[in-house]
C-alpha positions in Angstrom: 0.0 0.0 0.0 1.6 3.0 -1.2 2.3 5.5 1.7 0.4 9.2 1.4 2.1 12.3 0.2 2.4 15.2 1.8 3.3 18.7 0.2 4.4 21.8 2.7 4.4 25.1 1.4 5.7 28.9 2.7 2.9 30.6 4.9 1.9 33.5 2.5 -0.7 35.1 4.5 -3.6 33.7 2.2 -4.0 30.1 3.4 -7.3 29.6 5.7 -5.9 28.8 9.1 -7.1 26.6 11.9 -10.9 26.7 12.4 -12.0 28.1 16.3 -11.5 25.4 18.8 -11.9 25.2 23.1 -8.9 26.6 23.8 -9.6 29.6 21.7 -12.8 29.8 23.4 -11.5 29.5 26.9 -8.5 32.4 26.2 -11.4 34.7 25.0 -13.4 34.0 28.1 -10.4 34.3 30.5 -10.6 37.8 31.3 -14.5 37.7 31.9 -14.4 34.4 34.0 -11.7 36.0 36.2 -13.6 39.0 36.9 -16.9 37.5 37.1 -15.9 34.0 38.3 -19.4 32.3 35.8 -18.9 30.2 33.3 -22.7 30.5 32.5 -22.4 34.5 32.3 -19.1 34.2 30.7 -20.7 32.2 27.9 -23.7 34.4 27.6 -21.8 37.4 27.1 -19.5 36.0 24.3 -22.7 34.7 22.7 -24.1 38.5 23.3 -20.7 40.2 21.6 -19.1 37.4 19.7 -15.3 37.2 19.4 -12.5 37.0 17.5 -11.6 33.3 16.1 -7.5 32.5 15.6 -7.3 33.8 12.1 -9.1 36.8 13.6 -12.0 36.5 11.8 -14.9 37.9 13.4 -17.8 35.7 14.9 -21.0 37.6 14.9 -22.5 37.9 18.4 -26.3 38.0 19.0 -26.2 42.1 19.2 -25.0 42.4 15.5 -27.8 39.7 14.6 -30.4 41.2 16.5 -29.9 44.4 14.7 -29.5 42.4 11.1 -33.0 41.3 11.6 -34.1 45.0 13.1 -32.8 46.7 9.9 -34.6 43.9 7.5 -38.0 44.5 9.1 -37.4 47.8 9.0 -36.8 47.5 5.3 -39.8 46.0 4.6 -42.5 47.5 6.0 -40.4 51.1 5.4 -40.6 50.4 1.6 -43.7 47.9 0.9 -47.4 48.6 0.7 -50.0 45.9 2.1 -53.0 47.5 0.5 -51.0 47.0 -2.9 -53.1 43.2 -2.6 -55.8 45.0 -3.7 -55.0 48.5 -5.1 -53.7 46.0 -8.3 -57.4 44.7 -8.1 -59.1 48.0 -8.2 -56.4 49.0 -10.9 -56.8 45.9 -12.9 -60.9 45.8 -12.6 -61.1 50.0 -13.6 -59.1 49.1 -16.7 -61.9 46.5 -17.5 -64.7 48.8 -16.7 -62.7 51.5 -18.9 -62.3 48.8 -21.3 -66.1 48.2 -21.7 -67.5 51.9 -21.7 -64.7 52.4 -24.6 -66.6 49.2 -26.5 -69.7 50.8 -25.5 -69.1 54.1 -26.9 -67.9 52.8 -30.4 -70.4 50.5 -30.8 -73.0 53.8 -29.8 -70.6 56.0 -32.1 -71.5 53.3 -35.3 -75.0 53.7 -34.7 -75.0 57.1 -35.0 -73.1 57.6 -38.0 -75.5 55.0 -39.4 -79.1 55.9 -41.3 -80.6 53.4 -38.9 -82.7 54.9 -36.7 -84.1 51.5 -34.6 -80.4 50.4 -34.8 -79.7 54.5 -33.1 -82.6 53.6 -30.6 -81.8 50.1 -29.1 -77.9 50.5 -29.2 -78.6 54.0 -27.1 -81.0 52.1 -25.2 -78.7 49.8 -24.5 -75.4 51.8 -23.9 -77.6 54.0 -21.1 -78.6 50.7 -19.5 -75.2 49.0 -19.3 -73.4 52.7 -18.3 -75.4 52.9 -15.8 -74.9 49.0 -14.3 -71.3 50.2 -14.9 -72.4 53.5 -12.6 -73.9 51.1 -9.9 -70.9 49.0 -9.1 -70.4 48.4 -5.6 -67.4 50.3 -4.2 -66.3 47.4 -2.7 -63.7 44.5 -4.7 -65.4 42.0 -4.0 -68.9 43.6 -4.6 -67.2 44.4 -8.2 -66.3 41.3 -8.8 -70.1 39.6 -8.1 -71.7 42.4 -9.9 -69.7 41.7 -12.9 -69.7 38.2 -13.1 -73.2 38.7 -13.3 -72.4 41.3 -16.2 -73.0 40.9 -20.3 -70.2 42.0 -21.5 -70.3 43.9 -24.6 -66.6 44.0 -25.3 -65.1 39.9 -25.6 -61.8 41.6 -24.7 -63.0 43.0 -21.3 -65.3 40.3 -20.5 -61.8 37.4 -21.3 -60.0 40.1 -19.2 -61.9 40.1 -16.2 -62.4 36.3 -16.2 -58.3 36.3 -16.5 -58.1 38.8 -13.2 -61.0 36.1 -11.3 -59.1 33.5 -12.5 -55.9 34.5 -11.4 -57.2 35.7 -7.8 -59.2 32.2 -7.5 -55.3 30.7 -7.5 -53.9 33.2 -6.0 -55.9 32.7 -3.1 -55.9 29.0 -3.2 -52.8 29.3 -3.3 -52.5 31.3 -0.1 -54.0 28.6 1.6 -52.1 25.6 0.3 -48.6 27.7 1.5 -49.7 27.6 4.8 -49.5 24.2 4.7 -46.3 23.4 2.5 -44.2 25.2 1.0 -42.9 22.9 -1.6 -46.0 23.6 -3.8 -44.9 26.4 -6.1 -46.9 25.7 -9.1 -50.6 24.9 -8.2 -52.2 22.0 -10.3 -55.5 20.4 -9.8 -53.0 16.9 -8.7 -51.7 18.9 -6.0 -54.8 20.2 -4.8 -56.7 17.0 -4.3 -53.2 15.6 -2.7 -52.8 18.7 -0.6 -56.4 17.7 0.8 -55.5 14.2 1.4 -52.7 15.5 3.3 -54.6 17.1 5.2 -57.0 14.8 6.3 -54.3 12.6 7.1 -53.5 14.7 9.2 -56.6 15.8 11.2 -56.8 11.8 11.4 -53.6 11.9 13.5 -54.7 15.0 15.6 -58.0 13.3 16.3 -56.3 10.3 17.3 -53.4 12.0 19.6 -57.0 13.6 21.1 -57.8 9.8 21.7 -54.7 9.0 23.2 -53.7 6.7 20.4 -50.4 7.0 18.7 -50.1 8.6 15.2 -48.6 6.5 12.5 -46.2 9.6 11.5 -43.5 7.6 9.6 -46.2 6.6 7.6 -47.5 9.7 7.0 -44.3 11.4 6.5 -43.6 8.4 3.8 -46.8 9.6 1.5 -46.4 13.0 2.4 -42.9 14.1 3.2 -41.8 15.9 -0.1 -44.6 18.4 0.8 -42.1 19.8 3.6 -39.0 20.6 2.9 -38.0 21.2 6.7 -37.9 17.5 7.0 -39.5 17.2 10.7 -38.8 14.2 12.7 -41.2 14.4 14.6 -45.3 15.1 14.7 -45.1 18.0 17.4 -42.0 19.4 14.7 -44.2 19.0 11.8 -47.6 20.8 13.7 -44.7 23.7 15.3 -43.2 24.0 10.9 -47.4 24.6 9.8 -48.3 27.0 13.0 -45.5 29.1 11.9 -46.6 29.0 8.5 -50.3 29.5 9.5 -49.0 32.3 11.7 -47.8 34.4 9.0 -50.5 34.2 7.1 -52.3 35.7 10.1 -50.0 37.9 10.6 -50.8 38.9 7.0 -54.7 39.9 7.9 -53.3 41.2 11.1 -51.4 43.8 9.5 -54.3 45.2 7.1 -56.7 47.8 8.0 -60.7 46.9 8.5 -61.5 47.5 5.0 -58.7 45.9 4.1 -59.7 42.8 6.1 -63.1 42.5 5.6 -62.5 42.8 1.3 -59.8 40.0 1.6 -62.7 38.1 3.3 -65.0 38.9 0.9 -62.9 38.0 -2.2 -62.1 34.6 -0.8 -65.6 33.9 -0.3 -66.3 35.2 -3.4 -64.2 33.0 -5.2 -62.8 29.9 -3.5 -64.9 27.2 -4.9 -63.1 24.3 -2.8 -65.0 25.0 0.5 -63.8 21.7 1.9 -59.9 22.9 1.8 -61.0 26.2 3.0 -63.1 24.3 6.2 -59.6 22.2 6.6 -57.5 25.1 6.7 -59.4 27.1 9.6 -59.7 24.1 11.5 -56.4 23.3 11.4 -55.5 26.6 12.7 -57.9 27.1 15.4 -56.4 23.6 16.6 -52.8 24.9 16.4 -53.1 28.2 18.1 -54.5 26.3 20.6 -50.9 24.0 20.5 -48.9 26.6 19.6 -50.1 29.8 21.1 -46.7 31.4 20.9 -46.0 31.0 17.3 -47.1 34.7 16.9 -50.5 34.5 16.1 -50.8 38.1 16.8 -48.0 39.3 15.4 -49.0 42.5 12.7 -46.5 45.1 11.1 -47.6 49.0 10.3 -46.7 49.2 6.5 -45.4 52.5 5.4 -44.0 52.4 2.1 -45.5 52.8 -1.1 -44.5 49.7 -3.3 -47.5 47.6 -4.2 -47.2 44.2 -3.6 -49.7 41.3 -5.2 -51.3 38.3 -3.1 -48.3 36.2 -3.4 -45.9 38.4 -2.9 -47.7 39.7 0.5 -47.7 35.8 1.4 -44.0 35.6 1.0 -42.9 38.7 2.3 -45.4 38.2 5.8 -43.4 34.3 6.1 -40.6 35.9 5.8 -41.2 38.6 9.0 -42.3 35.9 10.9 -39.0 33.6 10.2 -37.4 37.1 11.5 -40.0 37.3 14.4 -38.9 33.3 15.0 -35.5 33.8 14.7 -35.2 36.7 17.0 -37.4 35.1 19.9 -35.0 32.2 19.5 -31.7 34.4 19.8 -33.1 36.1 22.9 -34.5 33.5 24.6 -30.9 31.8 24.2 -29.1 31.5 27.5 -25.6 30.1 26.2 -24.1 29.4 22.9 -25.6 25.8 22.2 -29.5 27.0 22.3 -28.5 28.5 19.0 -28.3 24.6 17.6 -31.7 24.5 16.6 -32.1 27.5 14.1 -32.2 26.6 10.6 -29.0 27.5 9.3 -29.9 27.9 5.7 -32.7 30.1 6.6 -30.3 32.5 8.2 -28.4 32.3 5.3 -31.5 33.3 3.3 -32.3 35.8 5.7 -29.1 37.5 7.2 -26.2 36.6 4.9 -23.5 34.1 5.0 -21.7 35.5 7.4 -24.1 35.7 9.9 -25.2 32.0 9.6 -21.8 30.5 9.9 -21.6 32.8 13.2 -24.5 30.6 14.5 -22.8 27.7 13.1 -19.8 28.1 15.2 -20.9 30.0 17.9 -23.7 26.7 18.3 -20.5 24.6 18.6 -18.9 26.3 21.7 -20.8 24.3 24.4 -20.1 21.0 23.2 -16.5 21.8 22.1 -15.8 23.1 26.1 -17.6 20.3 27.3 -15.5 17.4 24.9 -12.4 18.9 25.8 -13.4 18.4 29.1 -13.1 22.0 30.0 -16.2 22.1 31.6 -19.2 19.8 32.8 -23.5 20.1 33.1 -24.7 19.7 36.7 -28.4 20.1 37.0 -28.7 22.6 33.8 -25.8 24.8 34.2 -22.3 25.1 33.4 -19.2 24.1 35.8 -15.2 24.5 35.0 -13.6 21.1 35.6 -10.4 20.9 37.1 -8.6 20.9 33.5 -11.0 24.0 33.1 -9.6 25.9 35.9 -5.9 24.6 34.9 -5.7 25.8 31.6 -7.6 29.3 32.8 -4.6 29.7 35.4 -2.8 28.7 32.3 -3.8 31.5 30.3 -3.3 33.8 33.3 0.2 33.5 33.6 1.2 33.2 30.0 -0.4 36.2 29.4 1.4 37.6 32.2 4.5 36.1 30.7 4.0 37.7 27.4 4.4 40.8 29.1 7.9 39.9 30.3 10.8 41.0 28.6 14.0 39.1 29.3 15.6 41.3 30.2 13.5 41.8 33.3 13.7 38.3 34.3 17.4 38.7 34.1 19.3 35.5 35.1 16.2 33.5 37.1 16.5 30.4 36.9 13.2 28.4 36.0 12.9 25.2 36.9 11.2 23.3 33.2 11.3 20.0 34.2 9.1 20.5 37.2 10.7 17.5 39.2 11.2 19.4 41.9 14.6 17.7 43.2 18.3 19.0 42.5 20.5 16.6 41.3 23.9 15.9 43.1 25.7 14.0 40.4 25.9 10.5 42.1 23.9 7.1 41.5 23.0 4.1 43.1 20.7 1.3 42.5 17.1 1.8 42.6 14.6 0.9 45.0 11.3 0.7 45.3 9.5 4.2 45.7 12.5 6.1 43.9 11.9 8.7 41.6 12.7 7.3 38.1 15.5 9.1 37.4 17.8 6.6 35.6 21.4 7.2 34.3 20.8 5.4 31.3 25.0 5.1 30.8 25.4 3.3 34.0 21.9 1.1 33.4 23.0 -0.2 30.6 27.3 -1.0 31.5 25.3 -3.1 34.6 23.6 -4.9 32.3 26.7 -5.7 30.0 28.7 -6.2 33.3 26.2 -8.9 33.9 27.0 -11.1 30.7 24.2 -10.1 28.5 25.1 -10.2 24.6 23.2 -7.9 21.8 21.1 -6.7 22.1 20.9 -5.9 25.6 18.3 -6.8 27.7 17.9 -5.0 30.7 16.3 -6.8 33.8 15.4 -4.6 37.2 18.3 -5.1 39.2 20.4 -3.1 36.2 18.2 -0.1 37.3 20.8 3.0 38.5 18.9 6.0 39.3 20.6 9.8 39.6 20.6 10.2 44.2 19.4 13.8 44.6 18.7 15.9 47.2 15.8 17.9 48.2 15.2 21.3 46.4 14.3 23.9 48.7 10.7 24.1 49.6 8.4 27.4 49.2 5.5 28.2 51.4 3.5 31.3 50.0 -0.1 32.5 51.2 -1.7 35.0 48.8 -3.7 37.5 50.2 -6.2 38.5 47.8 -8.0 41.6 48.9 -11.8 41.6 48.1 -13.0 44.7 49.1 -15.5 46.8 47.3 -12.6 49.8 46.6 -10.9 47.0 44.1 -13.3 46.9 41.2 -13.9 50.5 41.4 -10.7 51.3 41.0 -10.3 48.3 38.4 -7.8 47.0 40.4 -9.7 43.5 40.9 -9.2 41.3 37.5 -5.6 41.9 37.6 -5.2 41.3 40.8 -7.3 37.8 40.9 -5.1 37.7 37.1 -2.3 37.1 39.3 -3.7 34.7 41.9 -4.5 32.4 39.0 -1.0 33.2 37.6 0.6 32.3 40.3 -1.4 29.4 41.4 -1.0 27.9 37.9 2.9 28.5 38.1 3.6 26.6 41.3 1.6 23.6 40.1 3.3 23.5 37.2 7.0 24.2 37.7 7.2 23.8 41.7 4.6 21.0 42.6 6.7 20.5 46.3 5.2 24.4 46.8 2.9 25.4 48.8 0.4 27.6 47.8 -2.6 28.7 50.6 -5.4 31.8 49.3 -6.7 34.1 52.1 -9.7 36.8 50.6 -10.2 39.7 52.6 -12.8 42.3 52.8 -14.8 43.3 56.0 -13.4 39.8 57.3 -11.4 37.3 55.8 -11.9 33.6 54.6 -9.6 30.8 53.4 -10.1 30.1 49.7 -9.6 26.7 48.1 -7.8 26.9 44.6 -11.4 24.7 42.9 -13.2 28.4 44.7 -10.5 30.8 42.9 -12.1 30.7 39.6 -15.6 31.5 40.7 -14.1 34.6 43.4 -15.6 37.8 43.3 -15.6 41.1 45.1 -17.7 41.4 48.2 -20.0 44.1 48.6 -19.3 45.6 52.2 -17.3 48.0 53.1 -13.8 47.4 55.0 -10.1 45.8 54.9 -9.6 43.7 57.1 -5.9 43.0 56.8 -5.6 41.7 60.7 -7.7 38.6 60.0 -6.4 37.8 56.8 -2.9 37.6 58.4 -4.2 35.7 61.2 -5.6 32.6 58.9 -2.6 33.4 56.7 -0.5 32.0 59.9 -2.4 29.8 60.4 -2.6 27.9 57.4 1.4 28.5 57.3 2.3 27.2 60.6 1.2 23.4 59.3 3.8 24.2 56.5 7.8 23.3 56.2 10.1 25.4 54.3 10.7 29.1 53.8 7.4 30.8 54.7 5.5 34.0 52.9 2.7 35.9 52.9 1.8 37.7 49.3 -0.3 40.8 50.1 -2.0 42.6 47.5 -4.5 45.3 48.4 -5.7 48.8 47.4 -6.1 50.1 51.0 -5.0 50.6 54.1 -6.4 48.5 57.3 -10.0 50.0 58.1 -11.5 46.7 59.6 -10.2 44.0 62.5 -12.1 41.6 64.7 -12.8 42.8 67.8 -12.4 41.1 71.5 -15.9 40.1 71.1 -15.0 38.1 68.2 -17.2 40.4 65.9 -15.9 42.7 62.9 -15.3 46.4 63.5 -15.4 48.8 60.7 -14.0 52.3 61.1 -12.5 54.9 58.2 -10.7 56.6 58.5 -8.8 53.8 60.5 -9.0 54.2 64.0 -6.0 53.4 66.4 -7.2 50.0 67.2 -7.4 49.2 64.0 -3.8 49.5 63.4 -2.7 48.1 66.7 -5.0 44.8 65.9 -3.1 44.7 62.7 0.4 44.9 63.5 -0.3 42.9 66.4 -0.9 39.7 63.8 2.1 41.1 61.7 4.2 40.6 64.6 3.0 37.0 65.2 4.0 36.5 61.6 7.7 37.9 62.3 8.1 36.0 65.1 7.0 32.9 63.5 9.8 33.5 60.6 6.9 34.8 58.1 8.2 37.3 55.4 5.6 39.6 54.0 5.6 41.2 50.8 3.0 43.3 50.1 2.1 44.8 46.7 0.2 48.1 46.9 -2.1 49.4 44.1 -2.7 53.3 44.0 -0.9 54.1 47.1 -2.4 56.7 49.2 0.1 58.6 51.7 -1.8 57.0 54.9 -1.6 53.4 53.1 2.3 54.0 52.0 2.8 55.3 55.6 1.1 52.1 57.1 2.9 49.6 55.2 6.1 51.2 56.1 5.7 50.4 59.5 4.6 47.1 58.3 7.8 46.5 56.8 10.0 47.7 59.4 8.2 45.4 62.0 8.6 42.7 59.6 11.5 42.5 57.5 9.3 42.3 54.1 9.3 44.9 50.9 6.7 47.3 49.7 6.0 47.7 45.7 4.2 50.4 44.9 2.5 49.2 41.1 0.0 49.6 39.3 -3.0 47.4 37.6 -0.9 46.9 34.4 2.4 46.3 36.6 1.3 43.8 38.8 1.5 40.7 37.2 5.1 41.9 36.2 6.1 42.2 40.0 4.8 39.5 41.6 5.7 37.1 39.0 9.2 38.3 39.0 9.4 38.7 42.7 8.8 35.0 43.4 11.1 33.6 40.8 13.1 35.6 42.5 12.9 34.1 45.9 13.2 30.9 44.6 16.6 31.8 42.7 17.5 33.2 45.5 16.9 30.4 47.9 18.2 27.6 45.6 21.7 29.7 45.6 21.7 30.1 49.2 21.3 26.1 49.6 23.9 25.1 47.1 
């Protein structure tokens, strides 16, 4: 079997690219799930604005959509006149009329210029009596249109012209009714009638016997039928939901048309349908589905204010059309994430709002289950949760973002760790035992093996095993103290500082998994976060800093911890909160003297317990700079003053730096 070619060319900037996938996804939503910590309203609101794929193509969100459809309805009835249905009647039937008296008038002109004076008499006679039936016609169209089918024509080519214009409405109107039910009827033939009615007493058949309780046979009426509807339903309730929208639109249709206009189109189709038996069918089809179906916009009617005539079929068409929009739209709004937008019909918003709108929906329809097969997130009881791998990779994202914005330069000569072992080797061997790390020196493996008589090739057995003796890398115990309070997201300091927890988080997992990495939030009072809680972290919305109780459970969590031991501080604002000796919170700004005492008090503890802290101030006040001063000199830690677009930059490099430095200082 002949192996497949491959051919690899220069990127010249005009090959398509890689389609949108997960991970795309989940870098666009980073920023939004780190402020808002909700999957669900992450998803909603990339679904609201779309996004940008990896060839930066833009993917429409339901905004631009919404105002695709806005501008077509506006269109239409900004340009199109409803009452055109029967202005092209009245037109049509005064051109007969005018068409008549003309006949009438010559045949009256002959007879005077003739020497035939009972000829002069009866055809004067006779022109006075049909002018004036002519006179008498009912203002009404479809009083017109009785009174002259009861009319003797004088002239053949008025009389063959009228019976064209009834002849015409008869189908145009039958017509009307058979698109309600299919629309795969273009071309009306007295076959497709008589089918269309079997049809639908097939189908009454199977709504009488759902009313019995007895199950429909549908795949046998979708065998006989099914080329009448193109939307290819799969199931009865889809085929009655694909007819009420129909049905609707024709509604919507006599909805939208004055009165007058109503009670003529009523009027003419009494007038002229002759198959009473489709027309019966019909209405009690409807009356049963706007009982089913009472959503499917029944009522829905649009104020026509242009003034281009449209005739019956054209009005049919352009009314399915505004409800497809009307359907369309209730779909996009009622859509609560990306993959409710599965079930439009994608060639009907191609039809509608362009190519580029419907492979939007295409892709943005994709989203959910993309997430949810990369195993990025999971559905527990209707809603959206990150997975573990969901919260890795968005920690991922965090820090190599943060990364990006790292020149070299900056990180100067810090070491980092790739291999993420988190042992330092010492350059001697011995043979391995169970519970070793397998770290084999493959030279001296494979001489044991030789040593023991083996020939070629070799074949190693477990004894042979020599693995690389190394000695514990230093370890690193760092609490982060995130602070929560309402100040931060007003001063927009919160996503880069919860940026950087993720960061940070994701970077001792990673590259130092003997680390230890503890959370502390603090607002009014403080709580221990969990890294599976990080993700979903928001501000609270109380007033206060309660920096003495975050230290406190910072301590806490640090003293069941070996190694070197920090606290990570990152805050906006001096300490205005502490818990009192009643165990209660006490809020005070500016900060009162207990406040502060509470504070360092626990900073103290920290010092005395070997606990460096670093803190990391965002717009510095002088009473904040002036507190953390004395902080610092109680403590032994450094102050950095930064900013929202520094921070990552600072705390990033600090650490690496505290690990370069302590890995020196033990070899």
């Amino acid at each position: 079997m002949p192996r497949p070619r491959f051919r690899y060319s220069p990127w010249d900037g005009t090959q398509q690219g890689f389609e949108v996938d997960a991970f795309d996804v989940m870098e666009q939503l980073t920023d939004d799930l780190l402020y808002h910590g909700d999957i669900n309203a992450a998803l909603r609101r990339m679904l609201q604005q779309g996004f940008e794929d990896r060839n930066g193509e833009h993917i429409e969100g339901i905004r631009e959509m919404l105002e695709k459809i806005r501008q077509r309805r506006e269109d239409a009835v900004e340009n199109y006149d409803l009452g055109g249905v029967f202005s092209e009647i009245a037109e049509e039937l005064r051109e007969v009329v005018k068409q008549e008296r003309a006949e009438l008038q010559r045949q009256l002109d002959q007879a005077n210029s003739s020497n035939d004076e009972r000829r002069k008499e009866l055809t004067s006679e006779s022109t006075l009596g049909k002018n004036m039936d002519l006179d008498m016609l009912p203002p009404d169209l479809a009083g017109q249109m009785q009174a002259l089918s009861n009319y003797e024509f004088t002239s053949a080519e008025a009389e063959e012209r009228f019976n064209e214009l009834a002849e015409k409405l008869r189908e145009q109107l039958m017509q009307n009714y058979v698109n309600q039910l299919s629309s795969a009827v273009n071309e009306m033939t007295p076959e497709d009638l008589a089918r269309t009615k079997d049809m639908m007493a097939a189908l009454n058949e199977m709504l009488e016997q759902r009313e019995r309780g007895e199950e429909p046979d549908f795949d046998g009426f979708m065998q006989e039928f099914g080329d009448l509807f193109p939307e290819n339903p799969q199931t009865l309730d889809e085929l009655l939901e694909a007819m009420a929208r129909r049905m609707a639109a024709a509604q919507a249709m006599l909805n939208s048309m004055t009165p007058e206009q109503r009670a003529q189109m009523q009027q003419l189709s009494d007038q002229l349908m002759q198959d009473m038996d489709l027309r019966w069918q019909v209405e009690q089809l409807s009356q049963n589905l706007q009982q089913a179906f009472p959503d499917a916009g029944w009522e829905s009617s649009y104020e026509f204010e242009g003034s281009q005539p449209l005739d019956m079929g054209s009005a049919g068409e352009l009314m399915r059309e505004l409800g497809d929009l009307d359907q369309l739209e209730q779909l996009m709004r009622g859509a609560s994430n990306p993959g409710a937008l599965a079930s439009a019909d994608i060639e009907r918003v191609r039809d509608l709002l362009g190519e580029e709108s419907a492979e939007s929906i295409s892709r943005m329809a994709e989203i959910t289950r993309q997430l949810t097969e990369a195993g990025l997130i999971e559905h527990k009881e209707g809603r959206a949760e990150l997975t573990p791998k969901g919260m890795r990779k968005l920690g991922q994202n965090a820090l190599a973002e943060l990364f990006k914005k790292l020149d070299r330069d900056q990180l100067g000569q810090h070491e980092i760790d790739n291999s993420g072992i988190g042992h330092e080797r010492n350059f001697q061997t011995r043979q391995y035992q169970w519970g070793d790390p397998f770290n084999l020196q493959i030279e001296k493996t494979i001489r044991n093996a030789i040593l023991r008589g083996e020939g070629v090739p070799v074949h190693l057995s477990p004894e042979d095993f020599e693995v690389e003796e190394t000695e514990q890398s230093v370890r690193s115990s760092t609490v982060l103290m995130l602070d929560l309070s309402l100040s931060m997201p007003m001063r927009e300091n919160f996503l880069p500082a919860k940026k950087v927890a993720m960061a940070l988080h994701a970077l001792i997992t990673m590259q130092y998994p003997r680390d230890y990495l503890g959370i502390v939030g603090f607002s009014e009072v403080a709580r221990v976060l969990t890294a599976e809680q990080l993700p979903e972290v928001s501000w609270d919305f109380v007033y206060g800093t309660n920096m003495q109780h975050g230290f406190q459970l910072a301590r806490q969590l640090l003293s069941r911890q070996s190694g070197t031991k920090q606290i990570i501080m990152i805050t906006d604002g001096e300490p205005t909160a502490h818990i009192n000796s009643y165990g209660e919170p006490e809020f005070h700004y500016p900060p009162v003297k207990a406040t502060v005492d509470a504070t360092l008090l626990e900073v103290a503890r920290c010092t005395k317990d070997r606990i460096l802290i670093n803190t990391f101030m965002l717009d510095p006040d002088r009473s904040l700079q002036h507190f953390i001063e004395q902080m610092t000199k109680l403590n032994g830690g450094r102050a950095f003053f930064t900013t929202p677009q520094t921070l990552g930059d600072y705390v990033l490099v600090d650490f690496l730096e505290h690990r370069r430095k302590l890995l020196t200082a033990r070899r």
